[in-house]
C-alpha positions in Angstrom: 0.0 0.0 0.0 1.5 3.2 -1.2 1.6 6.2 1.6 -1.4 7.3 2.1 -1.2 11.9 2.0 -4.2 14.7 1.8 -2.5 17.3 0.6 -4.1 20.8 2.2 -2.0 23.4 0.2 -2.5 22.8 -3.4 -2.3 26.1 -5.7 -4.3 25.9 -8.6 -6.0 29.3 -10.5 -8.6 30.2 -12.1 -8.5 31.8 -15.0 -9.8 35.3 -16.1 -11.9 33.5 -18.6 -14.0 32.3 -16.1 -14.1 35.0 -13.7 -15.2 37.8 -16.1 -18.9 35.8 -17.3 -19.8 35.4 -13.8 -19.3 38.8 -13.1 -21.8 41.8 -13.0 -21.6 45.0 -14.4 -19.8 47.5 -13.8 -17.3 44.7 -12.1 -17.0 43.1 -15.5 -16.1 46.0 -17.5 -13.2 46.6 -15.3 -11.9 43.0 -14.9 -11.9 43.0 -18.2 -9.8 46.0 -18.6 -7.0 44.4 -16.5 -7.3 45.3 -13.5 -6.1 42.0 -11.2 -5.6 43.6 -8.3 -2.5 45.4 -6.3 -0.1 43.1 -7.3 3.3 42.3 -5.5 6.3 44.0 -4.2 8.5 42.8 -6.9 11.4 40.8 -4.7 13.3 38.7 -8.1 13.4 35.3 -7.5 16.0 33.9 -9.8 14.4 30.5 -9.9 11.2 31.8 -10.5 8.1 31.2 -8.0 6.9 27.8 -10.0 8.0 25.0 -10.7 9.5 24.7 -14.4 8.8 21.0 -15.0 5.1 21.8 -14.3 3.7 22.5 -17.7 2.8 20.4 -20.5 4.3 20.3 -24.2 1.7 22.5 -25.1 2.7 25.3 -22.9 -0.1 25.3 -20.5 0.4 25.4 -17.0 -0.7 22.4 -14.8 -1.9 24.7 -11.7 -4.4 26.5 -14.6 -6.2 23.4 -15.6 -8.0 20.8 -13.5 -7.8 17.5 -15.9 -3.2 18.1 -16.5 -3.8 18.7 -12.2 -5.3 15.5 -11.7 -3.3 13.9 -14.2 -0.1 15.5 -13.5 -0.2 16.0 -9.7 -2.8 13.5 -8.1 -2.1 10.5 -10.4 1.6 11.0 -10.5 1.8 11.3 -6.8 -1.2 9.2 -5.8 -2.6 11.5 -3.5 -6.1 10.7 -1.7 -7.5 14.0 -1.6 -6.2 17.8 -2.0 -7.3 20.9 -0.5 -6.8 23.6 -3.8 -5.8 27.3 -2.3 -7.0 29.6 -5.6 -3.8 32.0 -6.0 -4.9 35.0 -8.2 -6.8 37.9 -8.4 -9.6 36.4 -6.2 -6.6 35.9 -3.4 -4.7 39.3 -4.4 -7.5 41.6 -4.2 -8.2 41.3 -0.6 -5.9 43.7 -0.1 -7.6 45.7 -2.8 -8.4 49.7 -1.7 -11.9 49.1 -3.4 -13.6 46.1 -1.4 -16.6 46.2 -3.2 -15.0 45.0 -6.4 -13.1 42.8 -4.9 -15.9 41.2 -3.2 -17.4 40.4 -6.5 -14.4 39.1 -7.7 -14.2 36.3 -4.8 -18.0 35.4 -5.9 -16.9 35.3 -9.0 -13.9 32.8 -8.2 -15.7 31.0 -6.1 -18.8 30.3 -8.0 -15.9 29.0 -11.3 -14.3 26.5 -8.8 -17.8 25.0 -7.5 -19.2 24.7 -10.8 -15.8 24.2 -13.2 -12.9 22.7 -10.8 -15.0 20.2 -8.2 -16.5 18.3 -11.2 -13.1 17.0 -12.5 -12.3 15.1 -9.5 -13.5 13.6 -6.6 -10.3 14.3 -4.7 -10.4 18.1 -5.3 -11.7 20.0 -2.5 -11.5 23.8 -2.8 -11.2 26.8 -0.4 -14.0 29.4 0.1 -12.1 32.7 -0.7 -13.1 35.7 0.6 -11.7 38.9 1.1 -10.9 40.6 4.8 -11.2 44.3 3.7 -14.5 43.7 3.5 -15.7 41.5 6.5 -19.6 41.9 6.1 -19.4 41.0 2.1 -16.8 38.0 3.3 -19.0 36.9 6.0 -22.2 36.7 3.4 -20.0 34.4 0.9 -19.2 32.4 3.4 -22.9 32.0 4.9 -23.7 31.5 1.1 -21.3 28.7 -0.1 -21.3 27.2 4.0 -23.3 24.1 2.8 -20.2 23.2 0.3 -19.3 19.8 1.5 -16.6 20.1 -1.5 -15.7 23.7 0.0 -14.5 22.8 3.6 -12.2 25.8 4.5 -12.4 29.4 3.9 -9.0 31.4 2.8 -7.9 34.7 3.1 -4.6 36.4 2.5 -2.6 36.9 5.8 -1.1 40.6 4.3 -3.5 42.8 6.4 -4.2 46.6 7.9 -4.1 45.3 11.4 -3.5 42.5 13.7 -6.1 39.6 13.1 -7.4 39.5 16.7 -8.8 42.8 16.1 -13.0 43.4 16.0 -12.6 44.2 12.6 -12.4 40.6 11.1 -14.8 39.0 14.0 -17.8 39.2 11.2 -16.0 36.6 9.3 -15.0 34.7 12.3 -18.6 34.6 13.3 -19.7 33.0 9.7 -16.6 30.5 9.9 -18.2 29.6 13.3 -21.5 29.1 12.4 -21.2 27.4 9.4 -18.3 24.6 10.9 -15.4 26.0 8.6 -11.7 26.1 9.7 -10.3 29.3 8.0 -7.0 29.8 6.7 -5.0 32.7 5.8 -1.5 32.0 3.3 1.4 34.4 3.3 3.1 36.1 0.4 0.5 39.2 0.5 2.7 41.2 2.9 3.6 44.8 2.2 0.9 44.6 -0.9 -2.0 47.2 -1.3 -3.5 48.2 1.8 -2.0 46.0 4.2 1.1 47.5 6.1 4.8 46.9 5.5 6.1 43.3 5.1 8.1 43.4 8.2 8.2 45.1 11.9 11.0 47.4 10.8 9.8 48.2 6.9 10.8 47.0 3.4 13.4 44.5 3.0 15.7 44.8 0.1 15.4 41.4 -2.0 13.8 38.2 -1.8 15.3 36.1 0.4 14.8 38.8 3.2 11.6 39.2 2.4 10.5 35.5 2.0 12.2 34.7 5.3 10.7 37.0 7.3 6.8 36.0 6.2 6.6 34.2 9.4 6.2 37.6 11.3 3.3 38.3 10.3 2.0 34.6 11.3 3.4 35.3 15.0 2.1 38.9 15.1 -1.4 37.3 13.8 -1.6 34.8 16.1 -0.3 36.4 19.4 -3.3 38.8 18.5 -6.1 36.3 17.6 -5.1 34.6 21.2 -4.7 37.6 23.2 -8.1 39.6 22.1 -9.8 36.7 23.0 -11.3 34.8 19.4 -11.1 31.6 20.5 -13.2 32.3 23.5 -15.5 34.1 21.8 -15.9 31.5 19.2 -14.7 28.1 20.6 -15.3 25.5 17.8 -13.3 28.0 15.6 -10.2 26.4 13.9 -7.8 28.5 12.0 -5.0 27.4 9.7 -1.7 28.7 9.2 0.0 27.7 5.6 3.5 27.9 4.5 4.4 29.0 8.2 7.1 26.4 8.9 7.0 24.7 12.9 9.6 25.9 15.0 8.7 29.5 15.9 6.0 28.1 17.6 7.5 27.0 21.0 9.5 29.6 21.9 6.4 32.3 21.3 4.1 30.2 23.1 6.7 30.0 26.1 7.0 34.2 25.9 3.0 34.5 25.8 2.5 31.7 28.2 5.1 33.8 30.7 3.9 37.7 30.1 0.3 36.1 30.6 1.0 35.1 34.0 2.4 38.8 34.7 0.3 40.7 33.0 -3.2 38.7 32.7 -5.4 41.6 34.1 -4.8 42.8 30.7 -6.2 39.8 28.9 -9.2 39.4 31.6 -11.5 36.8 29.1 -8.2 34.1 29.2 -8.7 31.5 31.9 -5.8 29.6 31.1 -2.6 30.1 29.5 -2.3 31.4 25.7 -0.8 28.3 24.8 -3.5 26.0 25.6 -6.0 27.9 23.4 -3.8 27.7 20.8 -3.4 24.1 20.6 -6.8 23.6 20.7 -7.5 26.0 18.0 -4.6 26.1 15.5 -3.0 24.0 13.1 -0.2 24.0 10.7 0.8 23.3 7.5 4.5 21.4 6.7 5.6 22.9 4.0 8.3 24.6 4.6 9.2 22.2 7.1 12.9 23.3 9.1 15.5 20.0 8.1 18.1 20.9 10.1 21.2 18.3 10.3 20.7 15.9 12.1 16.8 15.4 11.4 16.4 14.6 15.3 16.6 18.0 16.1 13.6 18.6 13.8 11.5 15.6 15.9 12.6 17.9 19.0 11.0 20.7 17.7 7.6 18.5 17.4 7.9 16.9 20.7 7.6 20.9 21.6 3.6 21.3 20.9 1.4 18.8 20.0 2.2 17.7 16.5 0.2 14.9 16.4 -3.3 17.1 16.2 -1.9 20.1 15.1 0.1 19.4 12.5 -0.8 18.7 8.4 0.8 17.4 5.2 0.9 20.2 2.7 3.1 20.2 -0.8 2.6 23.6 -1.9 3.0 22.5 -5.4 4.0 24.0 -8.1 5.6 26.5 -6.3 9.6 26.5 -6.2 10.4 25.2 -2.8 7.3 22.6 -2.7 7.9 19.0 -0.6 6.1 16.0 -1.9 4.9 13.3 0.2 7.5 11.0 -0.1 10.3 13.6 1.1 8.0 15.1 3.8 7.3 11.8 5.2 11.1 11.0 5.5 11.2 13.9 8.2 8.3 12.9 10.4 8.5 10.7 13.0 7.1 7.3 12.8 4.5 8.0 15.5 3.3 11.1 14.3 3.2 10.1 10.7 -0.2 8.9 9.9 -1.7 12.0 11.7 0.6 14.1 10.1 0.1 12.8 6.1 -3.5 12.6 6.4 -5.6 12.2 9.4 -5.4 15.2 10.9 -6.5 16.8 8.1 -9.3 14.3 7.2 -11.0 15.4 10.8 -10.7 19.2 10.4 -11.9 18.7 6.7 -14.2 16.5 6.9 -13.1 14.2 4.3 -14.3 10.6 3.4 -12.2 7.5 4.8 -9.8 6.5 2.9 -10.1 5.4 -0.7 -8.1 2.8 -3.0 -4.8 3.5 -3.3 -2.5 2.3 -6.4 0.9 0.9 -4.9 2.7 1.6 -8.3 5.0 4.4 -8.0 3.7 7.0 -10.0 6.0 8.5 -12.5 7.5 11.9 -12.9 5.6 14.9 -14.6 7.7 15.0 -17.1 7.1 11.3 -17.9 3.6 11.9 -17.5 3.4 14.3 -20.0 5.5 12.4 -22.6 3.4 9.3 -22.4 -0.4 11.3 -22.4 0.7 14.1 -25.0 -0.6 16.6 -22.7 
């Protein structure tokens, strides 16, 4: 029996041909004059943010289509289900100045994955996108596509005006809540259109500064979420940090776990210490998982907080620096692995028990494409 992996951080886009017929006017006029959103910061990756083997002879992109995704991703790697996190303009324009347009944009992206993506596969299951600088118009979306089965987590970029504890995203909370959704937020957004600058101290200079700072916004994010009190006020709330990494966890939960104790009379509403409302409440993604040399300092880190409910299998493919499940499961230990690969993620989720499983090991995409033509 081949491993058995649900992937929770697939990227896959829509494309602008079907956004613009789902949307309405004037919102269609001006999508289809260009305008995608604020865009990025412009850090140069030399290797490119995707990976270069993931595109077919014919020049299309496997993230852009959802047969070459199945065929090219799911088959190859024989995965039994994927959770697909729409990059694009649906994503991007949450940080929009305009909400209202990007709001209809979300619908809009939303609506094309429901009725063009889920179709293609039983193992695709999508993401509910919304956009927080507009909480009422994300909060309706997400009361609208809540009975989803297919749709099991709603995503929002974690580039933002303010600290995510704050009142002003507790509408959306409130809809995650009531409809039973985990929600996610995925970095990369930072520094972009209204949100504020990428780091504590300002602009970095290039992309490797940049891209290995992200994390601070995930600690600045969560620290808030805990301290304001969301997880009492909405205790069956689960919320999803991707592409974080593990090991800044600890050590921030041992700071907020010791200030608390000092200074708790400023944090009234927690009963208990920060930590324990964070591992009832939070879980992360592994990719990208820390390797240091030797690996057992990496099992350390996990032996930290507990990995074994809070922790989920993610590739991030195609991007550059994606982990597949054979590498990822190298790193985990034995005990935690099962959890870890799938079934953590098939309780939050909600997802089906396991399926048959081919225990042929699945060629390379390049291989793939040679032998289907695509």
């Amino acid at each position: 029996m081949a491993l058995c992996a649900i992937d929770t951080d697939i990227h896959a886009v829509v494309p602008a041909s079907s956004i613009e017929p789902r949307l309405p006017q004037p919102w269609k006029l001006r999508f289809s004059m260009g305008d995608r959103g604020p865009g990025s910061l412009g850090y140069w990756n030399p290797n490119g943010v995707m990976r270069r083997d993931a595109v077919a002879p014919d020049g299309r992109r496997v993230e852009g289509d959802p047969h070459l995704l199945a065929r090219h991703f799911f088959d190859v790697h024989d995965l039994e289900y994927g959770i697909l996190n729409f990059t694009g303009p649906a994503l991007n324009l949450g940080l929009s100045p305009d909400p209202l347009y990007a709001a209809a944009v979300a619908t809009a992206a939303n609506d094309a994955v429901v009725e063009e993506w889920l179709p293609v596969d039983n193992r695709f299951y999508g993401s509910i996108t919304v956009t927080p600088n507009n909480p009422e118009a994300a909060a309706a979306e997400i009361r609208r596509l809540g009975h989803e089965e297919r749709m099991p987590q709603v995503l929002m970029v974690s580039g933002a005006r303010m600290p995510m504890g704050q009142a002003w995203f507790h509408p959306i909370y409130e809809a995650c809540a009531e409809v039973g959704k985990p929600i996610a937020i995925h970095p990369g957004s930072e520094g972009v259109g209204i949100s504020g600058p990428p780091t504590a101290v300002g602009y970095p200079t290039n992309y490797l500064e940049w891209h290995t700072d992200l994390v601070g916004s995930y600690i600045g994010h969560l620290v808030s979420m805990v301290t304001e009190g969301v997880f009492v006020k909405y205790p069956d709330l689960k919320f999803v940090l991707i592409e974080g990494g593990v090991s800044w966890l600890p050590p921030i939960l041992w700071r907020l776990d010791k200030n608390w104790k000092a200074l708790r009379q400023t944090a009234p509403w927690l009963e208990r210490p920060p930590s324990e409302y964070v591992y009832e409440h939070v879980l992360l993604t592994t990719q990208p998982i820390e390797e240091p040399e030797p690996i057992g300092f990496l099992h350390q880190m996990l032996a930290m907080f507990p990995a074994e409910h809070m922790l989920m299998f993610a590739t991030d493919f195609p991007h550059w620096d994606n982990d597949m499940p054979d590498f990822t499961a190298r790193l985990i230990p034995e005990h935690l692995r099962r959890n870890v690969m799938s079934e953590t993620a098939r309780r939050l989720y909600r997802l089906p028990a396991p399926a048959a499983m081919s225990n042929k090991p699945g060629p390379t995409l390049l291989q793939v494409s040679e032998q289907q033509g695509i």
